[in-house]
C-alpha positions in Angstrom: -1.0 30.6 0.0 -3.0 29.3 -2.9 -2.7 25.2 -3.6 -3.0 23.9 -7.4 -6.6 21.8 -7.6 -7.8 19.3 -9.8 -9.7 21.2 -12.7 -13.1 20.1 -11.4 -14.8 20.4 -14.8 -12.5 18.8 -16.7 -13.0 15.8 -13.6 -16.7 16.1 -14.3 -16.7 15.8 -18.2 -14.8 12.9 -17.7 -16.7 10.9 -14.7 -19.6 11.8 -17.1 -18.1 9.7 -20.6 -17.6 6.7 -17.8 -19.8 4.2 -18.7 -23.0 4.1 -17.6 -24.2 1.5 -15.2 -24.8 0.5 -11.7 -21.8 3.0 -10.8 -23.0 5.9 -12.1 -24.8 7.5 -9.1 -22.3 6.3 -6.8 -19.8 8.2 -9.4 -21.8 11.6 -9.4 -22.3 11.7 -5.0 -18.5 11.2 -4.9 -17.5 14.1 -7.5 -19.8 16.5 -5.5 -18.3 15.5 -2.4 -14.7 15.4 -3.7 -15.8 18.9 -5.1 -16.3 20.6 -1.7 -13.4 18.9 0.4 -10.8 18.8 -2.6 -7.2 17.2 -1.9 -5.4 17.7 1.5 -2.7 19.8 1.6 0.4 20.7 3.4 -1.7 22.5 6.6 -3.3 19.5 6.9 -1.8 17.3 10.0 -1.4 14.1 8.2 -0.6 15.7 5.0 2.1 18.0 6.1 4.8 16.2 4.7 3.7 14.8 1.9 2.9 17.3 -1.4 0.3 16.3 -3.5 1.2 18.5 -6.1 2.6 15.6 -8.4 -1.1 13.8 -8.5 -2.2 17.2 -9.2 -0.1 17.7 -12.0 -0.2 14.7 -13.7 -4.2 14.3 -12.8 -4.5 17.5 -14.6 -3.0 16.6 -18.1 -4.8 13.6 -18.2 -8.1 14.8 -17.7 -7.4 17.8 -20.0 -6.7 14.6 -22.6 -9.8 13.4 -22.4 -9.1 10.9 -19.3 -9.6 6.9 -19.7 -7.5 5.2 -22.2 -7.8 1.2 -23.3 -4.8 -1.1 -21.8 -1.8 -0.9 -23.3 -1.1 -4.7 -25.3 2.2 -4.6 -23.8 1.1 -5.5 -20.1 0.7 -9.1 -21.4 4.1 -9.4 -21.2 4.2 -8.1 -17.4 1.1 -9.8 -16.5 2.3 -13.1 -17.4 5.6 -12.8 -15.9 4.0 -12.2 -12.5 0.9 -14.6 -12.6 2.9 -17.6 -14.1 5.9 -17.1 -11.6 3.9 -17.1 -8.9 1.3 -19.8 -8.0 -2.1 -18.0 -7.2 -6.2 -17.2 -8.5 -5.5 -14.2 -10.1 -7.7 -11.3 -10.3 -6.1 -8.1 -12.7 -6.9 -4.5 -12.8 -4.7 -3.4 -16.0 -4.9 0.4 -16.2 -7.8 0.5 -14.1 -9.7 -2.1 -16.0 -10.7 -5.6 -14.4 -9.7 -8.4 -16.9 -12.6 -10.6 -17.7 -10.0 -13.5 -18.6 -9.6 -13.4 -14.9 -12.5 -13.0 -13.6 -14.0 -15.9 -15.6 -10.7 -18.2 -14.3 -12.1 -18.2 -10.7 -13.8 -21.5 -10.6 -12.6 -22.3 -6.8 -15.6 -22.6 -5.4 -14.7 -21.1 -1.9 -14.2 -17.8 -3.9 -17.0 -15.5 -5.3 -16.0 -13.0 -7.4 -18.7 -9.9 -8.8 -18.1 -6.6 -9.8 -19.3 -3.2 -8.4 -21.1 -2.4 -11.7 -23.8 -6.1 -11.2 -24.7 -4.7 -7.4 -23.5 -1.3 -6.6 -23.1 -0.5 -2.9 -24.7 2.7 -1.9 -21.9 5.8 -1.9 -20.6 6.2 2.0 -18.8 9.9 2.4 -15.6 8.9 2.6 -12.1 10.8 2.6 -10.7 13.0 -0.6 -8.7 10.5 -2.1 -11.3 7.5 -1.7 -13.6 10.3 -3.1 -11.4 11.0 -6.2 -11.6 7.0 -6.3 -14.9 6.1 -6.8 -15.8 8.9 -8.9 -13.4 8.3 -11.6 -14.0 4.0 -10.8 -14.2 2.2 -14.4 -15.2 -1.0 -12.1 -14.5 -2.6 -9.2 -14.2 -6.4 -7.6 -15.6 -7.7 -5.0 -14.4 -11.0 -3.2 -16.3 -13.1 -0.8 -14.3 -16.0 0.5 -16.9 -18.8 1.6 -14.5 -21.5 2.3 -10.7 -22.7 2.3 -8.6 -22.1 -0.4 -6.0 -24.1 -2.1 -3.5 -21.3 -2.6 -3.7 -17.4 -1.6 -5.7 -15.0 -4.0 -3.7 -12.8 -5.9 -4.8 -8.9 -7.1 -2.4 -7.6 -9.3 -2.7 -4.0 -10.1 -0.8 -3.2 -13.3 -0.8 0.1 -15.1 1.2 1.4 -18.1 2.0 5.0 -19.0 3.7 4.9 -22.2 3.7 8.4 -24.1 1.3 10.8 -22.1 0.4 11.1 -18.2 -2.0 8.3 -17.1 -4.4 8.0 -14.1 -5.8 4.2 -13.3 -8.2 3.7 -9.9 -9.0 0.4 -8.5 -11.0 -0.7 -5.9 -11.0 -4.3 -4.4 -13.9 -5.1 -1.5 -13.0 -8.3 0.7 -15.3 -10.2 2.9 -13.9 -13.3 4.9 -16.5 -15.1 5.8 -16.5 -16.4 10.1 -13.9 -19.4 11.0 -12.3 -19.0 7.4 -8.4 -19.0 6.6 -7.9 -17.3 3.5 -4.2 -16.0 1.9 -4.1 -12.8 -0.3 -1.1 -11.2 -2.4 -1.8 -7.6 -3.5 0.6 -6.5 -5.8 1.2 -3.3 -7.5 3.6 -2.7 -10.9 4.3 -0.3 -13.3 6.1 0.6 -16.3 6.3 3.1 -19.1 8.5 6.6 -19.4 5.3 9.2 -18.9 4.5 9.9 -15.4 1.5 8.0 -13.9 -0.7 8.2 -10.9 -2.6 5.2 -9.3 -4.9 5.2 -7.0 -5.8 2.7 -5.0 -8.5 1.7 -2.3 -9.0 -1.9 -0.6 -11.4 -2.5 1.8 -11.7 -6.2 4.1 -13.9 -7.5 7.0 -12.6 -10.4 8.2 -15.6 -12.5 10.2 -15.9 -13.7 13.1 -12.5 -16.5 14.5 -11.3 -16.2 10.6 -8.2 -15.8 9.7 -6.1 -13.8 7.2 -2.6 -13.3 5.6 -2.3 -10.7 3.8 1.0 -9.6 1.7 1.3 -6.2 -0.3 4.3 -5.0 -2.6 4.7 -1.9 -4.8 7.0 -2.3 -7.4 6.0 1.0 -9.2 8.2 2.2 -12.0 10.3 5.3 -10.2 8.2 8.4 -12.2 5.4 6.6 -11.0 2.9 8.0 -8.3 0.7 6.2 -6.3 -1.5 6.9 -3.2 -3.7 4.0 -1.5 -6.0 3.3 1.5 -6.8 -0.3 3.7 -9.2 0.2 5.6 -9.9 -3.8 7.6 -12.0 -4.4 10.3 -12.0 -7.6 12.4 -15.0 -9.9 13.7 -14.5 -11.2 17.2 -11.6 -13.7 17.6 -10.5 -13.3 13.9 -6.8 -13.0 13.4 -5.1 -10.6 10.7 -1.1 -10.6 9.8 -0.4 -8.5 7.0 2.9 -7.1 5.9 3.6 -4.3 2.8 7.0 -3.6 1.0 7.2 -0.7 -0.9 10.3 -0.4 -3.3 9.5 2.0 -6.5 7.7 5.0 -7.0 8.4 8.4 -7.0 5.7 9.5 -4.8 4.2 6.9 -2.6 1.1 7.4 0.1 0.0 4.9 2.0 -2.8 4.8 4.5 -3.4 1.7 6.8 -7.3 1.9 8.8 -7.9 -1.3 11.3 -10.9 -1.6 13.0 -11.1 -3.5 16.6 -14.7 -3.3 16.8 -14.6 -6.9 18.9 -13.0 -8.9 22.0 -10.4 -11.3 21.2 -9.3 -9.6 17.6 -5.5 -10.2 16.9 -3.3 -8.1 14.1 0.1 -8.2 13.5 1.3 -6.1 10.8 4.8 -5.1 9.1 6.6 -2.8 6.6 9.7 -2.5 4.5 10.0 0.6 2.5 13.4 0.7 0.1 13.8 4.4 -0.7 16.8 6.0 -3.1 17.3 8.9 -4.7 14.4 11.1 -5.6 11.9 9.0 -3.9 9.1 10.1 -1.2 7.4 6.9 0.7 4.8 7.6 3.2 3.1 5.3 5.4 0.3 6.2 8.1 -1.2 3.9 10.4 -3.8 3.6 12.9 -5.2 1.1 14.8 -8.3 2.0 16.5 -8.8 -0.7 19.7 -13.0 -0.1 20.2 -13.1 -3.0 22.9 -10.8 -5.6 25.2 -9.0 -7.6 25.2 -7.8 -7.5 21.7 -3.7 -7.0 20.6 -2.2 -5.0 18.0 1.2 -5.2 16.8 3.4 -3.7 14.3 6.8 -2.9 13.3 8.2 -0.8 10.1 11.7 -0.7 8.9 12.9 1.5 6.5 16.4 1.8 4.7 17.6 5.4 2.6 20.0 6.2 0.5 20.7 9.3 -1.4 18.4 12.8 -1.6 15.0 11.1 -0.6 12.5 11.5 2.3 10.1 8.7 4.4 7.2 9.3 6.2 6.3 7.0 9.2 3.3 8.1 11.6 1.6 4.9 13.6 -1.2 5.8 15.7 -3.1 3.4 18.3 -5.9 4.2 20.0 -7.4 2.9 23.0 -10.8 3.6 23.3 -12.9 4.2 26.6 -13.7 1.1 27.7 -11.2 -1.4 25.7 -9.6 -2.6 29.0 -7.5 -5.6 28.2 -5.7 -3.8 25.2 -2.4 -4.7 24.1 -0.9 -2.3 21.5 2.5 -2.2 20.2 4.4 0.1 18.4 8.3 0.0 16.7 9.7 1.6 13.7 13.6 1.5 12.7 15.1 3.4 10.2 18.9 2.9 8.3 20.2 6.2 6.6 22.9 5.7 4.2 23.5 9.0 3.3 23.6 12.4 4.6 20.6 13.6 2.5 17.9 11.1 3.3 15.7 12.2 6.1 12.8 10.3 7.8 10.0 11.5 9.7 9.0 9.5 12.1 6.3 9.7 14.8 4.6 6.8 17.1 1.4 8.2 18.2 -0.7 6.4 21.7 -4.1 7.6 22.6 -5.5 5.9 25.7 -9.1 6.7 27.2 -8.8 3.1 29.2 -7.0 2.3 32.5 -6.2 -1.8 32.4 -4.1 -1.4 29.1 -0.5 -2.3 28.0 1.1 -0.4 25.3 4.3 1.0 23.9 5.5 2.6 21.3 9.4 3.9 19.6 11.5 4.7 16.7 15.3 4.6 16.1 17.2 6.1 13.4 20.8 5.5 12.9 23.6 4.5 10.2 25.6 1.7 9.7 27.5 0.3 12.4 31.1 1.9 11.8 32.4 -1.3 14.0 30.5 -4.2 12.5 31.9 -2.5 8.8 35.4 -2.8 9.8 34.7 -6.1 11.5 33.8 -7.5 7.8 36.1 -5.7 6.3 38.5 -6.9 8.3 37.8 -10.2 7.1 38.1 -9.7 3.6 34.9 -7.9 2.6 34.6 -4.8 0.0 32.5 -1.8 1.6 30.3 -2.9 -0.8 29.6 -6.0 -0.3 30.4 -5.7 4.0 27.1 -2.8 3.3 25.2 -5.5 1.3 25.4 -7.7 4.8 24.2 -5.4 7.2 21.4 -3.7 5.4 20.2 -7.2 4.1 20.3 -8.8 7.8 18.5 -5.2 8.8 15.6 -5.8 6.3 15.6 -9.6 6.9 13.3 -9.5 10.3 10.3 -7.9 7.5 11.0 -10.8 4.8 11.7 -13.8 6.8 8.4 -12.8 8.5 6.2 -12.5 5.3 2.5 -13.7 6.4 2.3 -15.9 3.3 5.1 -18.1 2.9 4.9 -19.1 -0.5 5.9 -15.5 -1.1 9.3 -15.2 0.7 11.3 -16.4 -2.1 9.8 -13.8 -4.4 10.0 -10.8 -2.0 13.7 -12.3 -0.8 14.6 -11.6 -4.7 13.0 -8.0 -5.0 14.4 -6.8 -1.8 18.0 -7.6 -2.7 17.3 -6.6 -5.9 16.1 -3.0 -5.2 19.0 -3.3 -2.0 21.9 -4.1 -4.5 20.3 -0.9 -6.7 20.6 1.4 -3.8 24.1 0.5 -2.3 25.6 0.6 -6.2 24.2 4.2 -5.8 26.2 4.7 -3.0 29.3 3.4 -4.1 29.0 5.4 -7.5 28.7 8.2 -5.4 31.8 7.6 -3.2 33.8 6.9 -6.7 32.3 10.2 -8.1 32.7 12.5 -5.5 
């Protein structure tokens, strides 16, 4: 069976019109080593249910336009919205370009801020889509948080597709420096009526006893694709609870690396993925426990409605010699329709004897009993749904690592619920 492929020298012509600076030879070893591994595909395990035809396709037409194209002026209007609603030091990546107005703003002085283009990092082989990253990169951001800070740091990723497909990277490299406590939002938003692909790569080390709360949302317009990679690893005693919500999109891959290289290393870390009709969410995990004791914890929720599929694969690995481990695993899943499927699968891998793990998944609908109990006491099926799927998704808000952000995730959940249960009930009505 023969996969579509990126048109390689379209991909080259463009990295090559990039502008030229520190990036540039990182940009040419990543194009020849995206060239001989290409995309994965269906045969590949983690890819296999997940097509990446959508990137290819839209990848394609933009490269055979002549790739990169300036910010559209109407992001203003969407930048502000977010920045001034919610009280942050913002850094922006509009369409794949950092915004200097941003940059320049940082003038917290437990926050350095430099780009990849001032002190380029050598180019680390890395995997196809972190590849595809770095060699199409316009610029990147790096963050080193020295001391403190007043209020979390905010990375909003933006992007725009108004007439023609569009393609934006970003990379964001975070280093916490040891015994600091430090708050991050990443957020991710789209609008336009092309398609779009995004892709996105973030990379933290979090130091030695520091501390981090991390929150990450996708808000994507629904034509909108986008595929991103975490990778964190954490210093000895340093602490990490993160949680993502994932609501738009019409393609979404997400891939979640952490790194227990050192004793005493705690992570907690949650999702909430809102999926309707047409939509394809995917989120793999993995948790690699190098050395004990050290604890890892997480726990995904996901509700469905309509013709749409969700990927959930956690893996935790226990490595020879990480006695002392503590690794947990749940993911729950609430299927309001007949045609929504999930895939789920909690992985363990244990090479270590004095270890204490576990791992499940449920899948199930709405409680027929609890929905006659409401309705019983005056409640719509509408409105008896809009209880129990808000008090299902409520465990992943109420426990958002950054507080200042529960309001503002609280809104966009019920938002995108109230979206997905009027689909529904058009659907009953309809039918």
């Amino acid at each position: 069976m023969k996969h579509a492929a990126l048109s390689i020298d379209d991909l080259r012509d463009v990295v090559r019109r990039l502008p030229d600076n520190g990036l540039t030879p990182s940009r040419e070893a990543a194009l020849a080593h995206f060239h001989e591994h290409g995309l994965p595909t269906l045969r590949d395990e983690d890819w296999k249910y997940t097509d990446l035809s959508p990137v290819v396709n839209i990848s394609n037409r933009w490269l055979t336009a002549g790739g990169p194209q300036l910010p559209h002026k109407s992001l203003r209007d969407t930048v502000d919205a977010i920045t001034r609603s919610i009280d942050a030091h913002w850094l922006v990546i509009a369409n794949g370009t950092v915004d200097d107005q941003f940059v320049n703003a940082i003038t917290h002085r437990g926050i350095e801020v430099s780009r990849f283009s001032d002190a380029p990092a050598p180019f680390e082989m890395q995997r196809p889509l972190a590849d595809l990253n770095a060699a199409l990169l316009h610029d990147g951001l790096r963050l080193r948080i020295t001391g403190s800070t007043d209020k979390p740091v905010g990375i909003l990723v933006v992007d725009r597709a108004k007439s023609d497909a569009g393609v934006a990277q970003s990379c964001v490299d975070i280093q916490v420096e040891p015994g600091v406590s430090a708050e991050f939002i990443e957020y991710h938003v789209s609008d336009g009526d092309a398609e779009h692909y995004a892709n996105s790569v973030l990379s933290m080390v979090v130091g030695e006893r520091a501390s981090v709360r991390h929150v990450r949302i996708q808000n994507r317009a629904i034509r909108h694709v986008q595929t991103s990679r975490t990778s964190v690893a954490l210093g000895k005693d340093a602490r990490l609870h993160m949680a993502s919500y994932d609501l738009g999109g019409a393609l979404i891959r997400n891939d979640l690396d952490i790194d227990l290289g050192k004793p005493g290393a705690d992570v907690v870390f949650d999702g909430l993925y809102l999926a309707g009709d047409g939509q394809h969410i995917d989120n793999h995990t993995r948790v690699d426990h190098r050395v004990g004791p050290a604890t890892s914890t997480q726990e995904y929720r996901g509700i469905l409605n309509g013709n749409c599929r969700c990927v959930w694969n956690g893996k935790a690995i226990v490595h020879r010699g990480a006695d002392g481990t503590d690794a947990n695993q749940a993911n729950h899943n609430l299927l309001l329709s007949e045609k929504a499927e999930i895939d789920a699968k909690p992985e363990l891998e244990i090479y270590a004897d004095d270890v204490k793990c576990s791992h499940g998944t449920t899948v199930g609908q709405l409680d027929e009993t609890a929905l006659f109990y409401l309705r019983s006491r005056g409640l719509d099926k509408r409105h008896a749904t809009q209880v129990l799927t808000h008090a299902f998704a409520a465990d992943i808000v109420l426990r958002s690592p950054v507080t200042a952000m529960t309001e503002t995730i609280t809104a966009i959940v019920e938002k995108r619920l109230a979206q997905l249960i009027e689909a529904d009930f058009v659907s009953d009505v309809l039918s």
